[in-house]
C-alpha positions as CSV (number, residue, x, y, z in Angstrom):
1,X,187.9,135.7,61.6
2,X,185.2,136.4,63.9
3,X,185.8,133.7,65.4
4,X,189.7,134.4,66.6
5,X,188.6,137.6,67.5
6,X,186.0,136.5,70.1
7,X,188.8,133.6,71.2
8,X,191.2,136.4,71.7
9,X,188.9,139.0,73.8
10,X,188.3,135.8,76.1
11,X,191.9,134.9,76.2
12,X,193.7,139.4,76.9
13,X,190.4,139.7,78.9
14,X,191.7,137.5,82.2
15,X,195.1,139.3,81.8
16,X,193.8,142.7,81.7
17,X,191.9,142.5,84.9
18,X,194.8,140.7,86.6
19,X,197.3,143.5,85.8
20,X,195.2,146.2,86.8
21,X,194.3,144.5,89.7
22,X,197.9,144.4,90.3
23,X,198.8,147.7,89.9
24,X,195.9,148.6,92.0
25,X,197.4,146.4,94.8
26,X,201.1,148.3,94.3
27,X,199.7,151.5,94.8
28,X,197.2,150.6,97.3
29,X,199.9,149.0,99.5
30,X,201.9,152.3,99.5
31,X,200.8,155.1,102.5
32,X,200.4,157.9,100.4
33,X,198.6,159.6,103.9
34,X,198.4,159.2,107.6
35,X,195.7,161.2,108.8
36,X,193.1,159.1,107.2
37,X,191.8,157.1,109.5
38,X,192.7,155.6,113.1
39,X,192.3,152.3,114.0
40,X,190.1,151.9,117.4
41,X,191.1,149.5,119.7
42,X,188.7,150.1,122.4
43,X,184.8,151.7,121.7
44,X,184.5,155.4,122.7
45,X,182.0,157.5,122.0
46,X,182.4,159.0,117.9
47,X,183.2,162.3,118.2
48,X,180.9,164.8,116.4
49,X,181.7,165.0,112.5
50,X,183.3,161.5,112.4
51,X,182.2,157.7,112.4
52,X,183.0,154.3,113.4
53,X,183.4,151.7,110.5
54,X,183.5,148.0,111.5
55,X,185.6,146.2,108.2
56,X,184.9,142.2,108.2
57,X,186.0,139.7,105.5
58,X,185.2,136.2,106.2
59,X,186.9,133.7,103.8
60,X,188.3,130.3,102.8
61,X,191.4,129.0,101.3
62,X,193.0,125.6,100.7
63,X,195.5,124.0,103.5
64,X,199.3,125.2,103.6
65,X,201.7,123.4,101.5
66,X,198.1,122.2,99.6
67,X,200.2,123.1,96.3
68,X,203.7,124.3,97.4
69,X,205.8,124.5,100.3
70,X,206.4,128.4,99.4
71,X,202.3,128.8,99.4
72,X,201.2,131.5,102.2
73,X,197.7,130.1,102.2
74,X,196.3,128.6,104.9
75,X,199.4,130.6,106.7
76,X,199.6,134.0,109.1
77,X,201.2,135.3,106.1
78,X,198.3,135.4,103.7
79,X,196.7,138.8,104.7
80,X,194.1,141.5,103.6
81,X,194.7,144.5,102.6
82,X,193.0,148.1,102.8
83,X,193.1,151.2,101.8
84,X,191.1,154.2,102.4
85,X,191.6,157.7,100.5
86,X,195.9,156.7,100.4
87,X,195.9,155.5,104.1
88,X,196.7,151.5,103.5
89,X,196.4,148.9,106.8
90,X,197.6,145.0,106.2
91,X,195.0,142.8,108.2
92,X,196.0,139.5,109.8
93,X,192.8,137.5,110.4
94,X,192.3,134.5,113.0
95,X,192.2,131.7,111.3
96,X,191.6,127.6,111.7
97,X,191.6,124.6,109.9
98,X,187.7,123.7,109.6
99,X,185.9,121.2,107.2
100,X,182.6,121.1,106.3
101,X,180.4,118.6,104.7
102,X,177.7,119.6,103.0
103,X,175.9,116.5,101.1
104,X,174.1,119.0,98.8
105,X,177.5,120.2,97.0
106,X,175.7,123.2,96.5
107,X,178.1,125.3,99.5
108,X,180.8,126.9,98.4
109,X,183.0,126.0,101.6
110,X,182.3,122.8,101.7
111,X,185.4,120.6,102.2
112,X,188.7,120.9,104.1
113,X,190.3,124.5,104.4
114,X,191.7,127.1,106.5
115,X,189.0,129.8,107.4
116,X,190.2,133.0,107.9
117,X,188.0,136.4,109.8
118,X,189.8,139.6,109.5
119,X,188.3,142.5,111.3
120,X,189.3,146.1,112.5
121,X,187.2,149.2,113.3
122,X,188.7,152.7,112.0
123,X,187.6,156.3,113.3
124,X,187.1,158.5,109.9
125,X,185.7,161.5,109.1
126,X,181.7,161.4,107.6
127,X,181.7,161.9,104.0
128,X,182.7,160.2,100.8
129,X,185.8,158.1,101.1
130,X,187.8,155.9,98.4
131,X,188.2,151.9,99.5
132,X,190.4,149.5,97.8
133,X,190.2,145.8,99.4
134,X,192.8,143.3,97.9
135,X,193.8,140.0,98.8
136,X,197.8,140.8,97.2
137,X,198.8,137.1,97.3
138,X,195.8,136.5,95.6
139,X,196.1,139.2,92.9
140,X,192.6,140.8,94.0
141,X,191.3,143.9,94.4
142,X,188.1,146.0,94.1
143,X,188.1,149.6,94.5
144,X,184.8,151.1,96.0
145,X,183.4,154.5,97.0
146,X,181.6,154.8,100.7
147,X,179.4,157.8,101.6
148,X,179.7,157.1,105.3
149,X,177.4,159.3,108.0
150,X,178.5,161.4,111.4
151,X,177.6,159.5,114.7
152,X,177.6,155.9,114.3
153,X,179.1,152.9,113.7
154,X,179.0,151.6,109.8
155,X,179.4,148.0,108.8
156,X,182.0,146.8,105.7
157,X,181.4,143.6,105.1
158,X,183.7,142.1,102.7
159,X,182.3,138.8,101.0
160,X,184.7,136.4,98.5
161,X,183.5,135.4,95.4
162,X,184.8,131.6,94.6
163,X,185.6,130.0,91.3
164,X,183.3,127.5,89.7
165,X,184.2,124.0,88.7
166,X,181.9,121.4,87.2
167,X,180.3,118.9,89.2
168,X,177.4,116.3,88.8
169,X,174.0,117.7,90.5
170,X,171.7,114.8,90.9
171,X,171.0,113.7,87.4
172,X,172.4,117.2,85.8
173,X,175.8,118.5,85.7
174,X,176.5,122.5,86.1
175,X,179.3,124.6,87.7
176,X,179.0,125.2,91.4
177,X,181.9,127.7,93.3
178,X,183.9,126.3,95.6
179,X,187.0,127.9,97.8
180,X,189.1,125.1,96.3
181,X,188.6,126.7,92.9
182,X,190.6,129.9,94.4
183,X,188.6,133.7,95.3
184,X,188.1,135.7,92.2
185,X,186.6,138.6,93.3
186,X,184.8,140.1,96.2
187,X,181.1,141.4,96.7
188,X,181.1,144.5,99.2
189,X,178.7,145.2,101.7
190,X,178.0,148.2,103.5
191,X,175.4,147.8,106.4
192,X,173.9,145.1,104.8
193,X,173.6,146.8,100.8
194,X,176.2,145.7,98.3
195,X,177.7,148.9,96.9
């Protein structure tokens, strides 16, 4: 009996995350507000009581068409979203084609992708704010809180967190991630501290 019950928390646990990471995608997609934020397209000086936050995410994802023809990865369509205190922004990033070889298996972007680098800098007001960042094609998100000061520019870095496969390691064998295996979560960075 045990037994089942430990199968079954592994088995509803994977589901329950996915589904409120969906719903936390549905309502972080929605504009609930306006007057959150404003995105800067040109550096002026931060007014007093407000600050400059520089949001990055690099990532990696297999080719287009890798696994079906209706597959946005690797596409313009496969985009980030965020959403600060209700005030939701879709990024497109750049992206390429790139492969990488890396004969110690041991990098988790080794092999042939599309790399993707999203970016924007927003104008808010200092003070605690509420951050969702989701990938929605992906079924991601991760909902953070920033305390964020007057006067200067703050960095968000947004880093993915691959899935593991197995693979040999010299004379062992253990799980190593890789972007192939699909991103399963993200770590967030603010000015360098994961929060």
């Amino acid at each position: 009996m045990k037994y089942f019950l430990v199968l079954l928390t592994l088995f509803v646990m994977p589901i329950t995350g996915c589904a409120e990471s969906s719903a936390l995608i549905a309502r972080s997609s929605i504009n609930e507000r306006t007057d959150v934020f404003e995105e800067q397209r040109t550096q002026t000086p931060v007014p007093a009581g407000y600050v400059d936050l520089k949001i990055t995410a690099i990532l990696k994802t297999h080719l287009p068409g890798a696994y079906s023809a209706t597959d946005i990865h690797g596409t313009q369509d496969y985009n980030l979203l965020v959403n600060i205190d209700g005030q939701a922004m879709h990024l497109r990033g750049s992206r390429q084609n790139e492969y990488r070889q890396d004969l110690s298996m041991t990098n988790p972007e080794s092999g042939n992708g599309t790399k993707y680098l999203f970016h924007s800098y927003v104008r808010l007001k200092e003070g605690s704010h509420k951050v969702v960042v989701a990938i929605p094609a992906d079924k991601i998100a991760v909902e953070k809180e920033l305390i964020l000061k007057a006067g200067k520019t703050e960095h968000l870095l947004v880093e993915p967190i691959y899935g593991s496969k197995s693979k040999k390691l010299g004379i062992n064998k253990g799980f190593v991630e890789s972007f192939a295996e699909g991103i399963k979560t993200f770590r967030v960075m603010l000015n360098g501290l994961e929060i």
